[in-house]
C-alpha positions, 0 to 999 in steps of 0.5 A: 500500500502507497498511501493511507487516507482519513477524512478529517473534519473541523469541530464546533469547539475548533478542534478536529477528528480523523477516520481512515477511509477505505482501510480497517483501521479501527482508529477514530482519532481527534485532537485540539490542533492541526499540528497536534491531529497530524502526530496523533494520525501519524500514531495510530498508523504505526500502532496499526501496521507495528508488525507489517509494512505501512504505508509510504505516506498519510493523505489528510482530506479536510472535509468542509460543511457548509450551508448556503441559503437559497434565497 
C-alpha cells in the first residue's frame, strides 16, 4: 500500500477528528490542533501496521460543511 487516507473534519469547539477511509483501521482519532491531529494520525498508523509494512505516506482530506441559503 502507497498511501493511507482519513477524512478529517473541523469541530464546533475548533478542534478536529480523523477516520481512515477505505482501510480497517479501527482508529477514530481527534485532537485540539492541526499540528497536534497530524502526530496523533501519524500514531495510530504505526500502532496499526507495528508488525507489517505501512504505508509510504498519510493523505489528510479536510472535509468542509457548509450551508448556503437559497434565497
Amino acid at each position: 500500500m502507497n498511501e493511507i487516507i482519513f477524512e478529517i473534519a473541523q469541530e464546533a469547539d475548533g478542534g478536529f477528528t480523523a477516520e481512515a477511509i477505505g482501510e480497517s483501521i479501527f482508529r477514530f482519532t481527534q485532537a485540539d490542533s492541526w499540528e497536534e491531529l497530524r502526530a496523533n494520525v501519524r500514531e495510530a498508523v504505526q500502532a496499526f501496521y507495528f508488525d507489517s509494512a505501512p504505508p509510504r505516506s498519510i493523505r489528510l482530506r479536510l472535509v468542509r460543511d457548509e450551508v448556503l441559503a437559497v434565497a
